[in-house]
C-alpha positions in Angstrom: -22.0 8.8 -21.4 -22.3 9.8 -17.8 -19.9 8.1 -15.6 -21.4 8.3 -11.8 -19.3 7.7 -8.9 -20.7 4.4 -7.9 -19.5 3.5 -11.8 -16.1 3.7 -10.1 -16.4 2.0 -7.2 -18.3 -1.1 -8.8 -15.2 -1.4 -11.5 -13.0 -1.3 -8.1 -15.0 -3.8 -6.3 -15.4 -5.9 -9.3 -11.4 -6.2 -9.0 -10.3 -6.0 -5.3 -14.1 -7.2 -3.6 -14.3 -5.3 0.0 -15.0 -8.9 1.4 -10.9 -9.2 1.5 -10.6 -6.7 4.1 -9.4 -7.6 7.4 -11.7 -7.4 10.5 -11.1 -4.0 11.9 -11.1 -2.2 8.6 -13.3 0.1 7.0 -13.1 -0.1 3.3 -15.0 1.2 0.7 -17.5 4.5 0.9 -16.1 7.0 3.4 -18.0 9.9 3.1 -20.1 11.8 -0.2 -22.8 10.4 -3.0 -22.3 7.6 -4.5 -25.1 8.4 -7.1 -23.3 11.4 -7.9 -21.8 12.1 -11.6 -18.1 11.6 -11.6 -16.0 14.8 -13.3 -12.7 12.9 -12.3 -10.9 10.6 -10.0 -7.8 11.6 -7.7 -5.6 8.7 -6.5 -3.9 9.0 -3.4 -2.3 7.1 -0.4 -3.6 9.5 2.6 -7.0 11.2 1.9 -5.9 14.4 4.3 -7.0 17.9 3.6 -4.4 19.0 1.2 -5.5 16.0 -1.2 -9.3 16.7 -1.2 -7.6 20.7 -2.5 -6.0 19.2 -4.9 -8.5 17.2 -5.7 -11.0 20.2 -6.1 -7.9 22.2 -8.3 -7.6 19.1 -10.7 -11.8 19.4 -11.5 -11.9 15.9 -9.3 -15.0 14.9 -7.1 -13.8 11.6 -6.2 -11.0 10.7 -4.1 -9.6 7.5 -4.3 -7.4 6.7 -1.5 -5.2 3.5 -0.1 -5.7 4.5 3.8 -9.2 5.0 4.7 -10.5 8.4 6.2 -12.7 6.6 8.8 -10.5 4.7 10.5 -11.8 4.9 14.2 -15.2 6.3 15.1 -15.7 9.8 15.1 -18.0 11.4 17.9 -18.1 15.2 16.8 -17.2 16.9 13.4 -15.9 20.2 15.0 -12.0 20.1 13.0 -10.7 19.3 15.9 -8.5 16.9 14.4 -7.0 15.9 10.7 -9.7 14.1 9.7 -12.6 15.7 11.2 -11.0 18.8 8.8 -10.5 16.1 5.9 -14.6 15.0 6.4 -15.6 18.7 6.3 -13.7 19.5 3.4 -15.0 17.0 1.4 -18.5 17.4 2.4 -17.7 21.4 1.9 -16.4 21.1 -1.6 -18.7 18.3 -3.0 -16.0 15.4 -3.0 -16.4 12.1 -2.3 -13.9 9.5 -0.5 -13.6 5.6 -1.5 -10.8 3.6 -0.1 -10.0 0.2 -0.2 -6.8 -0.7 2.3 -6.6 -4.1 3.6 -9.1 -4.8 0.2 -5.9 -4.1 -1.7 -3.2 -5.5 0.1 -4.7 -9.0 0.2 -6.2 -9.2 -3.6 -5.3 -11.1 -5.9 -2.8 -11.1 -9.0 -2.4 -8.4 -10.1 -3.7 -6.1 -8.4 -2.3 -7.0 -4.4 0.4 -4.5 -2.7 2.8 -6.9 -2.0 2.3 -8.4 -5.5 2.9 -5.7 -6.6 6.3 -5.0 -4.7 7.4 -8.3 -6.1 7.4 -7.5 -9.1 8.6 -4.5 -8.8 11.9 -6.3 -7.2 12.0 -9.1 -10.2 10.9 -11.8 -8.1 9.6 -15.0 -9.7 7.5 -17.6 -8.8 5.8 -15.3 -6.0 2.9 -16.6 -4.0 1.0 -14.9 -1.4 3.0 -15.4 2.3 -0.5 -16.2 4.1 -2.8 -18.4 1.6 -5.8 -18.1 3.9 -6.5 -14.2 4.0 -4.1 -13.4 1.0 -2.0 -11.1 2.4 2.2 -10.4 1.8 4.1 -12.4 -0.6 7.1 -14.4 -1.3 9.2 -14.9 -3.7 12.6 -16.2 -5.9 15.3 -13.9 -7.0 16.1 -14.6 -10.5 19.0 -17.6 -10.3 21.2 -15.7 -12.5 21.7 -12.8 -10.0 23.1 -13.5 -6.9 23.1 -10.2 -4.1 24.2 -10.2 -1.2 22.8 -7.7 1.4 24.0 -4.2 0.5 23.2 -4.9 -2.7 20.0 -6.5 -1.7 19.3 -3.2 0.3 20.7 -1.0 -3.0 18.2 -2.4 -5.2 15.3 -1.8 -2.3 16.2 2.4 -1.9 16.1 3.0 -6.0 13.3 0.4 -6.0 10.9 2.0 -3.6 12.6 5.5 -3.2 13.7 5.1 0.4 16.3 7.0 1.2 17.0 4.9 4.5 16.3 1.4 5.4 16.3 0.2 8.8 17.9 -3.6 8.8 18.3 -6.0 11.4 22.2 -6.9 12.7 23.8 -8.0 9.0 26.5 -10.3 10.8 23.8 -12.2 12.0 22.0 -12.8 8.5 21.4 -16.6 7.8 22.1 -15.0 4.3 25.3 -14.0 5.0 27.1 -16.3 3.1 24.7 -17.9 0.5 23.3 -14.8 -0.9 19.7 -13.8 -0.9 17.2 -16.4 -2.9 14.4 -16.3 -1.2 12.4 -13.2 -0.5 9.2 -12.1 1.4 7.3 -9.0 1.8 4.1 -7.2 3.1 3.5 -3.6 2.0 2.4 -1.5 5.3 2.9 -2.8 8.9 3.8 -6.7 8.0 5.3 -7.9 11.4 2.3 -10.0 11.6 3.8 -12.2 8.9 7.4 -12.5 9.9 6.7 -16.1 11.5 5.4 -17.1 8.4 8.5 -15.6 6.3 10.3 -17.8 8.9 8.7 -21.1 8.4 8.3 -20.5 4.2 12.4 -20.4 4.3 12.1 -16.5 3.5 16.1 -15.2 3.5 14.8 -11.5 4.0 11.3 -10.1 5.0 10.7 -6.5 3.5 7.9 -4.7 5.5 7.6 -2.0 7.5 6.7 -0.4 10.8 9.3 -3.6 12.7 9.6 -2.6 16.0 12.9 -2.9 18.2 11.9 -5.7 20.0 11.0 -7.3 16.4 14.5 -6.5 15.5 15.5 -8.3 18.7 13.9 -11.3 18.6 14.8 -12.4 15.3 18.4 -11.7 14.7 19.8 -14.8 13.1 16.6 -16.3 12.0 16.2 -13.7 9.1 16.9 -10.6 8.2 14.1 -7.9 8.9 14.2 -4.8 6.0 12.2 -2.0 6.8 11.7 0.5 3.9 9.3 2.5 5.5 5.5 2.4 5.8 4.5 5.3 2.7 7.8 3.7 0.2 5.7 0.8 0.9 2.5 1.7 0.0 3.4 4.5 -2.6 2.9 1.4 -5.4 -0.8 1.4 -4.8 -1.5 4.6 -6.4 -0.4 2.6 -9.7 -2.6 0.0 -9.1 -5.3 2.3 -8.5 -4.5 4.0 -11.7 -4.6 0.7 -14.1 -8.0 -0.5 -12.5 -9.6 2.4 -13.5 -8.3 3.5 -16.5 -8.7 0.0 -18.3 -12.3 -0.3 -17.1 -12.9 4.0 -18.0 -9.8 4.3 -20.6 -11.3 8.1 -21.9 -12.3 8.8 -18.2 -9.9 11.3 -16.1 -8.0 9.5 -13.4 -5.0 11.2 -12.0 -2.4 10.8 -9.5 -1.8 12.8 -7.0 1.1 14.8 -7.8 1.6 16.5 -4.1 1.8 13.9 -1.8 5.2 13.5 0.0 5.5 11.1 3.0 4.9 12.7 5.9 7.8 11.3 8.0 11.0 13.5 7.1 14.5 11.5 7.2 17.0 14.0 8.7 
């Protein structure tokens, strides 16, 4: 049986609808035929032009990324930039683009990013942080641990393999001396949310991209964890991976084994 790429997307859509993206995205089809016949499916974070490569090297025509490829308008197609080079390489070696974003991060359970980070951490009883859109999530560490903030932040590096975590001012932690119970988080730039952390009695928020002035502004009202914006997001390459494979189980879907975050910790 002929699997098409629009097979793909439609078992996507069916799970994480494009209607849950936020205003400004641009989810879905980026660039390539949708009508064309699928000979695999490469999951990444960043579609630049090393993954549509690797993509061609691994017999893959489809890319399926988290970040979308077309962002912002594009005016000209010259290579003038990473993705005008990432469009013309796809087009060039007959692969197509589908992301989904903002689709992902506010599905719902089980396939939403901060869901997903949740469980990852042990959490229970999590809930999304904003009902409305979806997006982030909060949750209970399990009553019969009891961490305090190093440990909190020891968990978070082997977790999400960050080898640094930026944190706000620790003597100033409302958690300092009960302990961490109540915990929220928003894969990718979650700032956004951190009022909402505040008023749903969050202990820590775990996001990324906080700015200083973030940092500022609310020392002693909780403690801010940045893990970095790609440790964040690496999860939703998994969840990628189990949407299609349960929908196409003898279908090829394969992760991208070359991406590395593109910020270096020296």
């Amino acid at each position: 049986m002929t699997v098409y790429n629009k097979d793909i997307a439609r078992e996507l859509e069916s799970a994480v609808p494009l209607c849950l993206q936020e205003g400004y995205d641009n989810c879905g089809w980026q660039v390539g035929d949708p009508d064309a016949p699928c000979t695999g499916v490469m999951i990444c974070v960043d579609p630049v032009p090393d993954r549509i490569t690797e993509a061609v090297a691994a017999g893959c025509n489809l890319l399926v990324s988290h970040h979308p490829l077309l962002f912002h308008g594009l005016k000209r197609i010259t290579g003038d930039t990473l993705v005008q080079q990432a469009v013309m390489a796809a087009i060039a070696n007959g692969v197509s683009v589908y992301s989904l974003h903002t689709a992902l991060d506010n599905a719902s359970d089980p396939w939403g990013v901060s869901l997903e980070m949740a469980r990852m951490l042990g959490l229970t009883d999590v809930t999304p942080l904003d009902a409305d859109s979806g997006a982030g999530a909060i949750g209970e560490v399990s009553l019969d641990v009891m961490l305090d903030l190093s440990g909190f932040v020891a968990k978070v590096k082997e977790v999400f393999g960050s080898p640094v975590v930026r944190v706000s001012d620790p003597l100033k932690a409302p958690c300092r001396s009960s302990g961490i119970r109540r915990v929220a988080l928003c894969g990718g730039s979650g700032s956004s949310l951190i009022d909402r952390a505040v008023g749903a009695g969050a202990d820590i928020m775990l996001t990324s991209d906080v700015s200083y002035h973030r940092f500022v502004d609310y020392a002693g009202k909780i403690q801010l964890v940045d893990i970095g914006h790609f440790e964040s997001e690496q999860c939703t390459k998994s969840i990628l991976y189990r949407i299609i494979s349960q929908k196409f189980p003898n279908f090829v879907a394969k992760l991208s084994q070359q991406e590395s975050n593109p910020i270096t910790y020296l």
